[in-house]
Backbone as CSV, one residue per row, in Angstrom:
resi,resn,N_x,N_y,N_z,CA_x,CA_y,CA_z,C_x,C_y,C_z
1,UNK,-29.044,72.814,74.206,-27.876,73.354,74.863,-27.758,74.813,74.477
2,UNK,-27.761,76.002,75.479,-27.210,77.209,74.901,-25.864,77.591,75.471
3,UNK,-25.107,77.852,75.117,-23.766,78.005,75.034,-23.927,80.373,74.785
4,UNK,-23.507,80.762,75.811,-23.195,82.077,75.832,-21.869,82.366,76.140
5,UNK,-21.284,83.575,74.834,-19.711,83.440,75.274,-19.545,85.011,74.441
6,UNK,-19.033,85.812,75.841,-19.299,87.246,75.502,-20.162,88.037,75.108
7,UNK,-21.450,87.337,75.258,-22.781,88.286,75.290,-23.385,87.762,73.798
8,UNK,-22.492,86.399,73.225,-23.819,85.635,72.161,-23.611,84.577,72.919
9,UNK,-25.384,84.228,71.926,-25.711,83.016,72.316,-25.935,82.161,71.177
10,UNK,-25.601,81.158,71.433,-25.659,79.635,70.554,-26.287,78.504,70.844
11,UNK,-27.480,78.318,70.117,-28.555,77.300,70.619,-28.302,76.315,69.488
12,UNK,-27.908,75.053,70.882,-27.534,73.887,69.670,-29.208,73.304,69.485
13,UNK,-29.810,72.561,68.584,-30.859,72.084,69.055,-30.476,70.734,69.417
14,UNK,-31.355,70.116,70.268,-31.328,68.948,70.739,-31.403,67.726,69.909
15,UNK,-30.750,66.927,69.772,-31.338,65.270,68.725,-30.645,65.698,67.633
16,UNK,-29.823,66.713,67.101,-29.322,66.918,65.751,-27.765,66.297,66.175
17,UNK,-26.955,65.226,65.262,-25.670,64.744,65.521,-24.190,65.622,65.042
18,UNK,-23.774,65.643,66.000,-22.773,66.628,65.700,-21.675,65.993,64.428
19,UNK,-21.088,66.680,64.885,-20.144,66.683,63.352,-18.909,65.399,63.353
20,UNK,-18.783,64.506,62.662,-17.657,63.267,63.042,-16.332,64.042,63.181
21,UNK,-15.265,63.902,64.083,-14.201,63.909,64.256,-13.470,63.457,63.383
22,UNK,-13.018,64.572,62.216,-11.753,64.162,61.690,-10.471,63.383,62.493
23,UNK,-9.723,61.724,61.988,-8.526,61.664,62.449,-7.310,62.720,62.356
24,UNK,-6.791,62.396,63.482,-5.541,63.787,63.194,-4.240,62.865,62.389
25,UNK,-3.075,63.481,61.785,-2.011,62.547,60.928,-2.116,61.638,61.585
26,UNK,-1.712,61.497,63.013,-0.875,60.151,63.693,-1.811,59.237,63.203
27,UNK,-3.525,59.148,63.095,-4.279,58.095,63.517,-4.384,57.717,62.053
28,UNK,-4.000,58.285,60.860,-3.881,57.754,59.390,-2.905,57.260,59.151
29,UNK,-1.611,57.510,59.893,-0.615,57.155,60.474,0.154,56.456,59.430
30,UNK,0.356,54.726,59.521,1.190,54.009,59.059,0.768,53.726,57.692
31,UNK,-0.158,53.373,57.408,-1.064,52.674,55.840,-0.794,53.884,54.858
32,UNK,-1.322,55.160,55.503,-1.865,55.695,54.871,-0.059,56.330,54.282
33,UNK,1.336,56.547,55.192,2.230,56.721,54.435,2.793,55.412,53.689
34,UNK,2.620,54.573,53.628,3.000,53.595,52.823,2.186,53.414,51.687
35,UNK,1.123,53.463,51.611,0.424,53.952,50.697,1.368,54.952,49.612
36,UNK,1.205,56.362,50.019,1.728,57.357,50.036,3.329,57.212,49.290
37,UNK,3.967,56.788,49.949,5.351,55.748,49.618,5.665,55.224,48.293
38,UNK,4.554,53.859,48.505,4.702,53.370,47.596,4.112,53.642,46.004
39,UNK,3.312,54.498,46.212,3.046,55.327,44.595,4.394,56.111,43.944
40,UNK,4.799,57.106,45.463,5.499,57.660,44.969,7.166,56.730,44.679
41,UNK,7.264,55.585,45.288,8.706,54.897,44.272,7.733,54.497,42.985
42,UNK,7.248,54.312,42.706,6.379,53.705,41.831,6.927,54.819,40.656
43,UNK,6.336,56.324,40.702,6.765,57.241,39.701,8.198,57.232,39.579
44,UNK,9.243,57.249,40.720,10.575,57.238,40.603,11.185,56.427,39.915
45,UNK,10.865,54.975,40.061,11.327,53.896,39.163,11.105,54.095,37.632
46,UNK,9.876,54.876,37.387,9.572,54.812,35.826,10.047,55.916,35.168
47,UNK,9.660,57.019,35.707,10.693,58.425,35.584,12.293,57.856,35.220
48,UNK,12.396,57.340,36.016,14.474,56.895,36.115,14.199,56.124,34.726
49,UNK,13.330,54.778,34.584,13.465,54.298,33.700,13.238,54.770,31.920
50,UNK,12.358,55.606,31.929,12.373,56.493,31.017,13.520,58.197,30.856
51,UNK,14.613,58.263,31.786,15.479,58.675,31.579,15.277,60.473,31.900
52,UNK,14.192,60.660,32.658,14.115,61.581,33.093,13.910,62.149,34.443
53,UNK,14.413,63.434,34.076,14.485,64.241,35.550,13.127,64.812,36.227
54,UNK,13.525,64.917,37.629,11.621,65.471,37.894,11.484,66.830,37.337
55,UNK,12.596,67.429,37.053,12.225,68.758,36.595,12.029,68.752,35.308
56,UNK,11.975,67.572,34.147,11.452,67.340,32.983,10.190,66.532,32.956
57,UNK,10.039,65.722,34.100,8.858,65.353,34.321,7.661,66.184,34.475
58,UNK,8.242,67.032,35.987,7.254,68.153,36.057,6.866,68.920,34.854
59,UNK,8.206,69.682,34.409,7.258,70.208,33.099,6.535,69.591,32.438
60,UNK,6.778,68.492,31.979,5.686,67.457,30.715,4.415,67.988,31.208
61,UNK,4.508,67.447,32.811,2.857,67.345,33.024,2.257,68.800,33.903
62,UNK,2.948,69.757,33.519,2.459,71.211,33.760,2.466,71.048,35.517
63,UNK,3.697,70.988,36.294,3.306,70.669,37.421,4.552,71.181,38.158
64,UNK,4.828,71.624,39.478,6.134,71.971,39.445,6.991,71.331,39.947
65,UNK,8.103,71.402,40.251,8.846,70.181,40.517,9.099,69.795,41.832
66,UNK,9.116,70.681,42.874,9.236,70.438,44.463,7.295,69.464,44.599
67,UNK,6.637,69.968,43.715,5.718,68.521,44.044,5.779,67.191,43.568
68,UNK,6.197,66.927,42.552,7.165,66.108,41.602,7.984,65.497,43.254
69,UNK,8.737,65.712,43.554,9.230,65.435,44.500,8.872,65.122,45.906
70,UNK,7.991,65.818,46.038,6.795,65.506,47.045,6.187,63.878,47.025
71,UNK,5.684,64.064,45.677,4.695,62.719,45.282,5.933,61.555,45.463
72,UNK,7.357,61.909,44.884,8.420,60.583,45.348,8.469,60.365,46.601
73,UNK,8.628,61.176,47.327,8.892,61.042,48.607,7.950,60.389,49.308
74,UNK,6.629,60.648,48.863,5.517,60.026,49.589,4.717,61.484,50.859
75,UNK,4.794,62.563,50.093,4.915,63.623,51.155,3.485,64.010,50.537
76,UNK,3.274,63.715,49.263,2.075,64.823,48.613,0.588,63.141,48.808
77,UNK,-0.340,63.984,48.836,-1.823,63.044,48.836,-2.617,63.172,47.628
78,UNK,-2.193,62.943,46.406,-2.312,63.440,45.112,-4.026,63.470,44.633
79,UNK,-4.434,64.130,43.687,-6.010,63.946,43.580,-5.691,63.368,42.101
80,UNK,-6.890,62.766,41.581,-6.872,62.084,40.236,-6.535,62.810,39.547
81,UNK,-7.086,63.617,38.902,-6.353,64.578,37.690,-5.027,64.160,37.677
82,UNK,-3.889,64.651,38.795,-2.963,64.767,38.975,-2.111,63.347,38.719
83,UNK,-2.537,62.389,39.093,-2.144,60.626,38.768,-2.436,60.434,37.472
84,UNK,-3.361,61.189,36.859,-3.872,61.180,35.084,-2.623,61.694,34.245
85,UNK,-2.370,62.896,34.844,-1.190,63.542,33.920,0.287,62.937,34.347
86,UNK,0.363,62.495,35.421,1.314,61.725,35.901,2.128,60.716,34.757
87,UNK,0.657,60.174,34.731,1.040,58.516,34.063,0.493,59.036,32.745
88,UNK,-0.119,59.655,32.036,-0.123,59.791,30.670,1.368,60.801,30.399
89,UNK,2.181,61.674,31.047,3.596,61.717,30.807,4.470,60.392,30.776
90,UNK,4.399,59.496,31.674,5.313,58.097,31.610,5.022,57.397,30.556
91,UNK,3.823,57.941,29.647,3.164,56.769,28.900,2.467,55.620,29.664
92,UNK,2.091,55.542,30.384,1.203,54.663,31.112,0.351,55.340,31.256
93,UNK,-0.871,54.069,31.674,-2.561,54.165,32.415,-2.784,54.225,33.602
94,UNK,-3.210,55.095,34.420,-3.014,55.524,35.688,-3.170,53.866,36.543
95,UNK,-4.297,53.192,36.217,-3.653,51.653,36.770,-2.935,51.108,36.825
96,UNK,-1.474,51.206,35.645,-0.660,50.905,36.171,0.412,51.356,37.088
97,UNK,0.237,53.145,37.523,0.801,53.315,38.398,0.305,53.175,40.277
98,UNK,-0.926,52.463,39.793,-1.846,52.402,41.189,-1.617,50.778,41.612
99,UNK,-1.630,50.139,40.448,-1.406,48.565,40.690,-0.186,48.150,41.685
100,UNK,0.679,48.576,42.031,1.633,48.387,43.095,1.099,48.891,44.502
101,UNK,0.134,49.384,44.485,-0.747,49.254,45.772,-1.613,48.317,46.713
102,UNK,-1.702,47.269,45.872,-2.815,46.337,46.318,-2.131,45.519,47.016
């Protein structure tokens, strides 16, 4: 295929597979915020139960607090590190803040 657009040209070669289509939000849609959700009551319940605020939370775990809030809400898509320092501030093992997922 050559593809010319304003005087270049772009030669796809033939038989090479193009690139997979990322889903857009809607199609991660429902799972993926409940998912999402339910981690984040997960930190809220234990936070509350250990008697702290997200803005003492956040600090513990060097993090700031509108994401702290994020992750409750179910708004943030957290990477490990971040579930590590999470739950080693609550005193827990990041399994047990993942175990309410299954």
């Amino acid at each position: 295929m050559v593809l010319i657009v304003r005087g270049l040209i772009s030669v796809k070669p033939r038989g090479l597979p193009s690139m997979p289509r990322q889903p857009s939000a809607g199609e991660r849609g429902p799972d993926r915020q409940g998912t999402l959700r339910a981690f984040g009551l997960k930190v809220r319940d234990v936070r509350i139960a250990r008697g702290l605020s997200q803005e003492q939370l956040a600090a513990a775990c060097g993090l700031d607090r509108t994401y702290i809030g994020g992750v409750e809400r179910g708004e943030r898509n957290l990477g490990l590190l971040n579930i590590v320092r999470i739950a080693r501030t609550l005193s827990l093992k990041p399994a047990e803040l993942l175990e309410t997922l299954e």
